[in-house]
C-alpha positions as CSV (number, residue, x, y, z in Angstrom):
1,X,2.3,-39.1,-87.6
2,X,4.3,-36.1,-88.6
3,X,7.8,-34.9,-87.6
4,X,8.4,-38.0,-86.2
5,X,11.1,-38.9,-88.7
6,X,12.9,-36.2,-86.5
7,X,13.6,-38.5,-83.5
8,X,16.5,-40.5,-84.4
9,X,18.7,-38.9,-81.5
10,X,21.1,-40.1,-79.3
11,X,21.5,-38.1,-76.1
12,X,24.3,-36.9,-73.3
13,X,24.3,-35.2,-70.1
14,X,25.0,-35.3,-66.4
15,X,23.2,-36.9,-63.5
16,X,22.4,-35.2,-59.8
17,X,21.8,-38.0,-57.5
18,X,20.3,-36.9,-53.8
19,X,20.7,-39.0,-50.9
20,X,19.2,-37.9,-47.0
21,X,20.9,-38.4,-44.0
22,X,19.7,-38.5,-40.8
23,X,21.4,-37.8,-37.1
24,X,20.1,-39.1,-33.7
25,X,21.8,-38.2,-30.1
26,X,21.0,-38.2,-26.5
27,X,24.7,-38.1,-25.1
28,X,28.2,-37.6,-25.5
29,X,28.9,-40.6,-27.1
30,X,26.2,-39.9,-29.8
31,X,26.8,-41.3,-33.2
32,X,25.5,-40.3,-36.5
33,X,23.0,-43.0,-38.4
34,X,22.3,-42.9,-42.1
35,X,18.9,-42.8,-42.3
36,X,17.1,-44.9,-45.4
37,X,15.3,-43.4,-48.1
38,X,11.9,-43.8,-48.0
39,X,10.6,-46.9,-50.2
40,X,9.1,-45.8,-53.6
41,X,5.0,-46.4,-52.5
42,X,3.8,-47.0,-55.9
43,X,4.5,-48.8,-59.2
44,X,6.7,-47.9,-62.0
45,X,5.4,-47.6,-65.5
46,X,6.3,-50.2,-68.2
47,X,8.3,-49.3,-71.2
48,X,4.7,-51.1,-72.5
49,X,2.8,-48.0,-71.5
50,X,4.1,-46.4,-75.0
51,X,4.8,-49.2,-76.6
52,X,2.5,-51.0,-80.3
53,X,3.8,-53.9,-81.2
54,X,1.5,-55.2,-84.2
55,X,3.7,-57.7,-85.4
56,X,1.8,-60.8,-85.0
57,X,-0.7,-59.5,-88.2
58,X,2.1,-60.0,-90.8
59,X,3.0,-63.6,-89.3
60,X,2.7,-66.4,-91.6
61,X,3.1,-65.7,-95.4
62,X,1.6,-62.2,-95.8
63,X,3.3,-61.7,-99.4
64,X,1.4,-64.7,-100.6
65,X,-2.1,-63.6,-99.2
66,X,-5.2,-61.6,-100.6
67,X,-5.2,-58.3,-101.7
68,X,-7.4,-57.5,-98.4
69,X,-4.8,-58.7,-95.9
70,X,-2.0,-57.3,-97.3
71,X,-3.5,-54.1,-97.9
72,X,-4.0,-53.9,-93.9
73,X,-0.7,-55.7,-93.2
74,X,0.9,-52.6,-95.3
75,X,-1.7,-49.9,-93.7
76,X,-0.6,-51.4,-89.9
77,X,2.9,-51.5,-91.1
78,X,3.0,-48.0,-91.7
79,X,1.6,-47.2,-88.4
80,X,3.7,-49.1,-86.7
81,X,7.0,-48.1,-87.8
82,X,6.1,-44.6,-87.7
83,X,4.9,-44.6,-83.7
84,X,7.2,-47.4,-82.8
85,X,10.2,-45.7,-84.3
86,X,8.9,-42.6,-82.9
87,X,9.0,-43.6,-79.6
88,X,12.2,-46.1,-79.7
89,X,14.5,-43.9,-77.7
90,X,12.0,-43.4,-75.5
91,X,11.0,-46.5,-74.5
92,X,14.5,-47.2,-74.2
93,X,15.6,-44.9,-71.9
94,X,12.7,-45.6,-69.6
95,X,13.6,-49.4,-69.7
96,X,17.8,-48.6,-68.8
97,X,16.7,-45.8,-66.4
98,X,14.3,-47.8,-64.1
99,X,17.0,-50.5,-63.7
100,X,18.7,-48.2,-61.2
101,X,17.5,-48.0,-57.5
102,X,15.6,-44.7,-56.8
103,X,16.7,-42.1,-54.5
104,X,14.5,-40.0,-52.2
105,X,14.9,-36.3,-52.9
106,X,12.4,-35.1,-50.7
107,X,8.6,-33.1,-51.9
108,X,7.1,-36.8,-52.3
109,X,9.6,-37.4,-54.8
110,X,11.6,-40.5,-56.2
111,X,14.7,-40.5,-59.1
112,X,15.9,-42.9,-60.8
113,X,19.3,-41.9,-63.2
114,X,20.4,-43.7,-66.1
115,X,22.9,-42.9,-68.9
116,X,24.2,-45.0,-71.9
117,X,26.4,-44.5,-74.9
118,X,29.8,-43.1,-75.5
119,X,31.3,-39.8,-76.7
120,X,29.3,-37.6,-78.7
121,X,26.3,-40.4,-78.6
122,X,26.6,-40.7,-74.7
123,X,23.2,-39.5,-72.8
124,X,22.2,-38.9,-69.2
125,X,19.1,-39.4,-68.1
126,X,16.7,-37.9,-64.7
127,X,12.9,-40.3,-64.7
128,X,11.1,-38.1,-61.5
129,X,8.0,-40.0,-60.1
130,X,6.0,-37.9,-57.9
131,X,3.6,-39.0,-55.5
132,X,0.3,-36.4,-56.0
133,X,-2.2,-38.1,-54.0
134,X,-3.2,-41.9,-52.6
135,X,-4.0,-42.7,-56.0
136,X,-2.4,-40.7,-58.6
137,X,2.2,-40.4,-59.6
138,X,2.8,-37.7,-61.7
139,X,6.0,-38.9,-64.2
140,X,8.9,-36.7,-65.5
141,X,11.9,-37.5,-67.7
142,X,15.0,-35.3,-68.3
143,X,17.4,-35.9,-70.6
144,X,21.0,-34.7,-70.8
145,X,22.9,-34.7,-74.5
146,X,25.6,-33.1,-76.3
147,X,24.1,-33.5,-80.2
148,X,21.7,-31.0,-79.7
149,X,23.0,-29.1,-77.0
150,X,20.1,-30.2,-74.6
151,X,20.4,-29.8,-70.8
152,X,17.5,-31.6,-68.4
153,X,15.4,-31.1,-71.1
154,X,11.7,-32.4,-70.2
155,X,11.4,-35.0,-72.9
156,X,8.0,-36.6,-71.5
157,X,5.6,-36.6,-68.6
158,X,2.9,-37.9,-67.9
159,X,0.4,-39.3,-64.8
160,X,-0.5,-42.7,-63.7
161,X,-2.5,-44.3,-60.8
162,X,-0.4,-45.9,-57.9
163,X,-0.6,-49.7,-60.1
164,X,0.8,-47.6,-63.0
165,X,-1.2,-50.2,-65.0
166,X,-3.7,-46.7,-66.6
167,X,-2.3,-43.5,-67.6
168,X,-0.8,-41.0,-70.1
169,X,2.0,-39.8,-71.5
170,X,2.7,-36.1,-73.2
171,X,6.0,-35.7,-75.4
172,X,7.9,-33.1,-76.8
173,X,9.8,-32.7,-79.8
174,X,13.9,-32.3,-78.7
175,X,14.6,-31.4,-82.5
176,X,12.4,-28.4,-82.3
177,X,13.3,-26.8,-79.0
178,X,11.6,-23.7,-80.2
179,X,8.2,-25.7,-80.2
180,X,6.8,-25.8,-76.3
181,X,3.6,-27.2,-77.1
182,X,3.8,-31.5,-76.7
183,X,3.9,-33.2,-79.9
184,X,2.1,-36.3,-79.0
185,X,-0.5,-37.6,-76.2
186,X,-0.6,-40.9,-75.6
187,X,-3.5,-42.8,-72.8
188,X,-2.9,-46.4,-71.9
189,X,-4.9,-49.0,-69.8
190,X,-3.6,-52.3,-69.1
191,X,-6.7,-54.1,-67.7
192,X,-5.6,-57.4,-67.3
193,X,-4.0,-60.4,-69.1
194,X,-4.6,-59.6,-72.9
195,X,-6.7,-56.5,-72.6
196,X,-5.5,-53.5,-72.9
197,X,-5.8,-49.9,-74.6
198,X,-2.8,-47.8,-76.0
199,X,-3.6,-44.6,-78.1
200,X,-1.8,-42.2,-80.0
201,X,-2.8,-38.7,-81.1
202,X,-0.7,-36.1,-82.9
203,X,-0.8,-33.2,-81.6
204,X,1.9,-30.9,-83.6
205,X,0.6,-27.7,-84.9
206,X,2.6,-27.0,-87.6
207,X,2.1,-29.5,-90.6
208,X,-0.6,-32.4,-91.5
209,X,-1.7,-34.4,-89.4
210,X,-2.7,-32.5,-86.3
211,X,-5.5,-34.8,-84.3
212,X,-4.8,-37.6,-85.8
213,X,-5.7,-40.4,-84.0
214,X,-4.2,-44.3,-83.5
215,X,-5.5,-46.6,-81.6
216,X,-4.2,-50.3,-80.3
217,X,-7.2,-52.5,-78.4
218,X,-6.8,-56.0,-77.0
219,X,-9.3,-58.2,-75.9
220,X,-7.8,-61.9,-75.7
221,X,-7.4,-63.1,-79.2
222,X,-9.6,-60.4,-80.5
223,X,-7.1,-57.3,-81.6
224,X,-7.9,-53.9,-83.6
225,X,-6.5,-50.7,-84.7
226,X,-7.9,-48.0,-85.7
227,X,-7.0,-44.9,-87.5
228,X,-8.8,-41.5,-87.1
229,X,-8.3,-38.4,-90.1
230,X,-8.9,-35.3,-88.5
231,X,-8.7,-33.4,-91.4
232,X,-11.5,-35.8,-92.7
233,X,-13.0,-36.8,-89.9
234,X,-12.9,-40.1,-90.9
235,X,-12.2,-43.9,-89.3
236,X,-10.1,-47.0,-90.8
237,X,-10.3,-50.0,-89.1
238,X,-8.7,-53.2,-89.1
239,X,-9.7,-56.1,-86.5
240,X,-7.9,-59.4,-86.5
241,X,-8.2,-62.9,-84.7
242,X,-4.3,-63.5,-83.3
243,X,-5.1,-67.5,-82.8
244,X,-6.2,-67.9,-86.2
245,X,-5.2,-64.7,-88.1
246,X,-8.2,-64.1,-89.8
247,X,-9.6,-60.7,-89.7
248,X,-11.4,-57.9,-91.4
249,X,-10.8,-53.8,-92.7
250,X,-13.6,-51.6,-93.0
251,X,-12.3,-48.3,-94.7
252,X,-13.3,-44.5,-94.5
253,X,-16.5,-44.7,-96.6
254,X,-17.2,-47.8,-94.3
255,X,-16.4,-50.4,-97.1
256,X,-15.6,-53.9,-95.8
257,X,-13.3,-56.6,-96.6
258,X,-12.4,-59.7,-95.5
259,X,-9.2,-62.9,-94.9
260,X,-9.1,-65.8,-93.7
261,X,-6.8,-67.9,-92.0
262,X,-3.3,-68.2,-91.8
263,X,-0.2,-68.6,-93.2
264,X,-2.1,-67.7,-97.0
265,X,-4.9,-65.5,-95.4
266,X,-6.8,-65.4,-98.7
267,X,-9.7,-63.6,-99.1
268,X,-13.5,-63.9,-98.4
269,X,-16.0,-62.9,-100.0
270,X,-18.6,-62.1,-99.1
271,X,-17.6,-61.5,-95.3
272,X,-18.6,-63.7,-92.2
Protein backbone atom coordinates (compact mmCIF):
# COMPACT_ATOMS: atom_id res chain seq x y z
CA UNK A 1 0.00 0.00 0.00
CA UNK A 2 1.29 3.38 -0.91
CA UNK A 3 2.55 6.35 1.19
CA UNK A 4 2.71 4.20 3.90
CA UNK A 5 6.54 4.35 4.13
CA UNK A 6 5.53 7.88 5.45
CA UNK A 7 4.41 6.69 8.93
CA UNK A 8 7.43 6.24 10.89
CA UNK A 9 6.37 9.12 13.41
CA UNK A 10 6.72 9.59 16.79
CA UNK A 11 4.23 12.01 18.33
CA UNK A 12 3.76 14.84 21.38
CA UNK A 13 1.05 16.83 22.82
CA UNK A 14 -1.07 17.61 25.72
CA UNK A 15 -3.93 15.87 27.46
CA UNK A 16 -7.52 17.48 28.76
CA UNK A 17 -8.86 15.19 31.23
CA UNK A 18 -12.73 15.94 32.40
CA UNK A 19 -14.00 14.84 35.61
CA UNK A 20 -18.05 15.54 36.92
CA UNK A 21 -18.95 16.51 40.17
CA UNK A 22 -21.99 16.26 41.69
CA UNK A 23 -23.63 18.32 44.96
CA UNK A 24 -26.62 17.01 47.12
CA UNK A 25 -28.26 19.23 50.15
CA UNK A 26 -31.36 19.41 52.11
CA UNK A 27 -29.94 21.45 55.17
CA UNK A 28 -27.50 23.65 56.72
CA UNK A 29 -25.11 21.07 57.32
CA UNK A 30 -25.21 20.00 53.64
CA UNK A 31 -22.03 18.49 52.28
CA UNK A 32 -20.77 18.29 48.86
CA UNK A 33 -20.45 14.42 47.30
CA UNK A 34 -18.28 13.54 44.34
CA UNK A 35 -20.38 12.00 42.18
CA UNK A 36 -18.81 8.81 39.99
CA UNK A 37 -18.45 8.82 36.40
CA UNK A 38 -20.70 6.79 34.71
CA UNK A 39 -19.22 3.19 33.88
CA UNK A 40 -18.08 2.84 30.20
CA UNK A 41 -21.38 0.52 28.81
CA UNK A 42 -19.59 -1.08 26.08
CA UNK A 43 -16.36 -2.89 25.03
CA UNK A 44 -13.19 -1.42 24.00
CA UNK A 45 -11.56 -2.39 20.69
CA UNK A 46 -8.46 -4.57 20.55
CA UNK A 47 -5.22 -3.23 19.20
CA UNK A 48 -6.19 -6.75 17.05
CA UNK A 49 -8.91 -4.92 15.31
CA UNK A 50 -6.06 -3.40 12.89
CA UNK A 51 -3.71 -5.76 13.51
CA UNK A 52 -2.17 -9.02 10.44
CA UNK A 53 0.05 -10.99 11.89
CA UNK A 54 0.99 -13.67 9.07
CA UNK A 55 3.96 -14.97 10.62
CA UNK A 56 3.16 -18.49 11.16
CA UNK A 57 3.49 -19.09 6.97
CA UNK A 58 7.28 -18.58 7.03
CA UNK A 59 7.71 -20.96 10.25
CA UNK A 60 9.78 -23.86 9.73
CA UNK A 61 12.60 -23.63 7.06
CA UNK A 62 11.03 -21.46 4.34
CA UNK A 63 14.64 -20.68 2.59
CA UNK A 64 14.95 -24.39 1.98
CA UNK A 65 11.38 -25.02 0.44
CA UNK A 66 9.82 -25.03 -3.10
CA UNK A 67 9.80 -22.38 -5.38
CA UNK A 68 5.78 -22.22 -4.72
CA UNK A 69 6.08 -21.55 -0.99
CA UNK A 70 8.52 -19.24 -0.98
CA UNK A 71 7.17 -17.26 -3.70
CA UNK A 72 3.92 -16.80 -1.30
CA UNK A 73 6.05 -16.61 1.88
CA UNK A 74 7.87 -13.48 -0.13
CA UNK A 75 4.36 -12.14 -1.66
CA UNK A 76 2.78 -12.34 2.23
CA UNK A 77 5.90 -10.90 3.43
CA UNK A 78 5.59 -7.91 1.53
CA UNK A 79 2.07 -7.37 2.67
CA UNK A 80 2.70 -7.80 5.90
CA UNK A 81 5.45 -5.41 6.52
CA UNK A 82 3.92 -2.86 4.48
CA UNK A 83 0.27 -2.86 6.60
CA UNK A 84 1.83 -4.01 9.76
CA UNK A 85 4.43 -1.27 9.72
CA UNK A 86 1.86 0.97 8.57
CA UNK A 87 -0.22 0.67 11.26
CA UNK A 88 2.65 0.06 14.21
CA UNK A 89 2.19 3.43 15.85
CA UNK A 90 -1.16 2.90 15.71
CA UNK A 91 -1.83 -0.09 17.25
CA UNK A 92 0.50 1.05 19.71
CA UNK A 93 -0.94 3.99 20.91
CA UNK A 94 -4.38 2.34 21.17
CA UNK A 95 -2.77 -0.57 23.35
CA UNK A 96 -0.87 2.33 26.01
CA UNK A 97 -3.98 4.57 25.78
CA UNK A 98 -6.68 2.02 26.81
CA UNK A 99 -4.54 1.11 29.85
CA UNK A 100 -5.71 4.35 31.49
CA UNK A 101 -9.28 4.49 33.28
CA UNK A 102 -11.81 6.47 31.22
CA UNK A 103 -13.35 9.59 32.27
CA UNK A 104 -16.93 10.68 31.59
CA UNK A 105 -17.07 13.93 29.66
CA UNK A 106 -20.58 14.08 29.28
CA UNK A 107 -22.73 13.73 25.36
CA UNK A 108 -22.57 9.77 25.86
CA UNK A 109 -18.90 10.12 25.85
CA UNK A 110 -15.91 8.23 27.43
CA UNK A 111 -11.76 9.28 27.22
CA UNK A 112 -9.14 7.59 27.82
CA UNK A 113 -5.52 9.70 27.65
CA UNK A 114 -2.28 8.29 27.14
CA UNK A 115 1.21 9.73 26.29
CA UNK A 116 4.72 8.10 25.90
CA UNK A 117 8.14 9.16 24.90
CA UNK A 118 10.51 11.90 25.73
CA UNK A 119 11.52 15.28 24.35
CA UNK A 120 11.07 15.88 20.81
CA UNK A 121 9.76 12.02 20.43
CA UNK A 122 7.19 12.51 23.45
CA UNK A 123 3.31 12.14 22.27
CA UNK A 124 -0.09 12.73 23.88
CA UNK A 125 -2.76 10.93 23.05
CA UNK A 126 -7.14 11.62 23.34
CA UNK A 127 -9.00 7.72 22.29
CA UNK A 128 -13.06 9.16 22.44
CA UNK A 129 -15.62 6.33 22.49
CA UNK A 130 -18.94 7.45 21.92
CA UNK A 131 -21.98 5.66 22.64
CA UNK A 132 -24.51 6.22 19.28
CA UNK A 133 -27.15 3.84 19.99
CA UNK A 134 -27.81 0.31 22.08
CA UNK A 135 -25.75 -1.32 19.63
CA UNK A 136 -23.29 0.88 17.86
CA UNK A 137 -19.65 3.16 19.70
CA UNK A 138 -18.41 5.45 17.39
CA UNK A 139 -14.27 5.61 18.00
CA UNK A 140 -11.99 8.70 17.77
CA UNK A 141 -8.25 9.15 18.37
CA UNK A 142 -6.32 12.46 18.71
CA UNK A 143 -2.96 12.80 18.83
CA UNK A 144 -0.71 15.50 20.21
CA UNK A 145 3.15 15.90 18.75
CA UNK A 146 5.80 18.31 18.38
CA UNK A 147 7.72 16.62 15.02
CA UNK A 148 5.07 17.68 12.82
CA UNK A 149 3.65 20.38 14.59
CA UNK A 150 0.26 18.35 15.00
CA UNK A 151 -2.33 19.42 17.66
CA UNK A 152 -5.52 16.81 18.45
CA UNK A 153 -5.11 15.80 15.13
CA UNK A 154 -7.84 13.04 14.20
CA UNK A 155 -5.47 10.31 13.39
CA UNK A 156 -8.33 7.48 13.11
CA UNK A 157 -11.97 6.74 13.75
CA UNK A 158 -13.91 4.35 13.28
CA UNK A 159 -17.46 2.48 14.61
CA UNK A 160 -17.98 -0.79 16.36
CA UNK A 161 -21.00 -2.62 17.90
CA UNK A 162 -21.27 -2.54 21.86
CA UNK A 163 -18.90 -6.22 21.93
CA UNK A 164 -16.37 -4.17 19.79
CA UNK A 165 -15.69 -7.76 18.48
CA UNK A 166 -17.02 -6.22 14.31
CA UNK A 167 -16.16 -2.90 12.99
CA UNK A 168 -14.00 -0.42 11.04
CA UNK A 169 -11.47 1.78 11.14
CA UNK A 170 -10.71 5.00 8.78
CA UNK A 171 -7.11 6.61 8.87
CA UNK A 172 -5.48 9.57 7.94
CA UNK A 173 -2.21 10.38 6.69
CA UNK A 174 -0.42 12.89 9.64
CA UNK A 175 2.55 13.37 6.99
CA UNK A 176 0.24 14.98 4.59
CA UNK A 177 -1.87 17.29 6.62
CA UNK A 178 -2.95 18.94 3.48
CA UNK A 179 -4.67 15.52 2.43
CA UNK A 180 -8.35 15.38 4.34
CA UNK A 181 -9.59 12.47 2.50
CA UNK A 182 -8.63 8.96 4.89
CA UNK A 183 -5.88 6.99 3.45
CA UNK A 184 -6.90 3.66 4.47
CA UNK A 185 -10.33 1.72 5.55
CA UNK A 186 -10.04 -1.08 7.35
CA UNK A 187 -13.45 -3.70 8.49
CA UNK A 188 -12.81 -6.39 11.07
CA UNK A 189 -14.97 -9.24 12.42
CA UNK A 190 -13.79 -11.39 15.20
CA UNK A 191 -16.37 -14.24 15.20
CA UNK A 192 -15.17 -16.40 17.56
CA UNK A 193 -12.01 -18.49 18.61
CA UNK A 194 -9.91 -18.72 15.29
CA UNK A 195 -12.33 -16.98 12.94
CA UNK A 196 -12.02 -13.88 12.08
CA UNK A 197 -11.90 -11.24 9.08
CA UNK A 198 -9.46 -8.15 8.86
CA UNK A 199 -9.29 -6.18 5.52
CA UNK A 200 -7.39 -3.44 4.24
CA UNK A 201 -8.06 -1.12 1.33
CA UNK A 202 -6.13 1.85 0.12
CA UNK A 203 -7.81 4.47 -0.33
CA UNK A 204 -5.16 7.44 -1.25
CA UNK A 205 -5.84 9.36 -4.32
CA UNK A 206 -2.84 10.49 -5.32
CA UNK A 207 -0.39 7.72 -6.56
CA UNK A 208 -0.78 3.77 -7.44
CA UNK A 209 -2.55 1.78 -5.70
CA UNK A 210 -5.85 3.38 -5.02
CA UNK A 211 -8.53 0.38 -4.19
CA UNK A 212 -6.32 -1.91 -3.56
CA UNK A 213 -7.55 -4.48 -1.54
CA UNK A 214 -5.89 -6.98 1.35
CA UNK A 215 -7.54 -9.35 2.94
CA UNK A 216 -6.70 -11.64 6.27
CA UNK A 217 -9.51 -14.73 6.85
CA UNK A 218 -9.41 -17.30 9.58
CA UNK A 219 -11.26 -20.22 9.86
CA UNK A 220 -9.50 -22.62 12.59
CA UNK A 221 -6.47 -24.01 10.96
CA UNK A 222 -7.65 -23.00 7.59
CA UNK A 223 -5.99 -19.32 6.90
CA UNK A 224 -5.92 -17.11 3.48
CA UNK A 225 -4.96 -13.82 2.15
CA UNK A 226 -5.89 -12.28 -0.59
CA UNK A 227 -4.75 -9.47 -2.69
CA UNK A 228 -7.07 -7.39 -4.99
CA UNK A 229 -5.34 -4.94 -8.13
CA UNK A 230 -7.70 -2.34 -8.86
CA UNK A 231 -6.00 -1.09 -11.51
CA UNK A 232 -6.32 -4.68 -12.98
CA UNK A 233 -8.98 -5.88 -11.41
CA UNK A 234 -7.48 -8.85 -10.54
CA UNK A 235 -7.14 -11.45 -7.35
CA UNK A 236 -3.96 -13.35 -5.85
CA UNK A 237 -4.57 -15.74 -3.39
CA UNK A 238 -2.68 -17.71 -0.99
CA UNK A 239 -4.51 -20.27 1.50
CA UNK A 240 -2.47 -22.28 3.97
CA UNK A 241 -3.11 -25.10 6.67
CA UNK A 242 -1.46 -23.48 10.09
CA UNK A 243 -1.30 -27.24 11.79
CA UNK A 244 0.49 -28.62 9.01
CA UNK A 245 1.76 -25.68 6.80
CA UNK A 246 0.80 -26.97 3.70
CA UNK A 247 -1.02 -24.71 1.42
CA UNK A 248 -1.74 -23.38 -2.03
CA UNK A 249 -1.35 -19.80 -4.42
CA UNK A 250 -3.56 -19.31 -7.26
CA UNK A 251 -2.34 -16.08 -9.13
CA UNK A 252 -4.04 -13.34 -11.20
CA UNK A 253 -4.64 -15.38 -14.52
CA UNK A 254 -5.89 -18.02 -11.91
CA UNK A 255 -2.83 -20.26 -12.19
CA UNK A 256 -2.30 -22.66 -9.26
CA UNK A 257 0.47 -24.06 -7.28
CA UNK A 258 1.03 -26.05 -4.63
CA UNK A 259 3.45 -27.13 -0.94
CA UNK A 260 3.36 -29.42 1.24
CA UNK A 261 4.21 -29.80 4.71
CA UNK A 262 6.46 -28.39 6.96
CA UNK A 263 9.60 -27.40 7.93
CA UNK A 264 10.76 -28.14 3.84
CA UNK A 265 7.33 -27.42 2.31
CA UNK A 266 8.34 -28.77 -1.03
CA UNK A 267 6.30 -28.72 -3.81
CA UNK A 268 3.35 -30.69 -5.34
CA UNK A 269 2.66 -31.24 -8.35
CA UNK A 270 0.03 -31.79 -9.53
CA UNK A 271 -2.14 -30.16 -6.62
CA UNK A 272 -4.45 -32.04 -4.14
Amino acid sequence: MNRTKRTALFLSGSVLIFSSLGTMGCSDDDEKTTEPDPVFPASTPSPTSMQIDLSELSSGNPLLAGPCHLGSAILVGIANFLVVGALAIPVAVLGETLDSDPVYVGDETWRWSGSGGSGGGAWTSQFDGHVLSSDTVEWTMRMSGTIFNLEDFVWYVGQSNVDANTGTWMFYDPADLAELDESMFSSYANLGPGTGLLTFENRNDDGAGTGDILTYTAQGDDLSVSFFNAADNTNLSIEWDQATGQGSRTDAQGGRCCWGDRPDYPDVDPCP
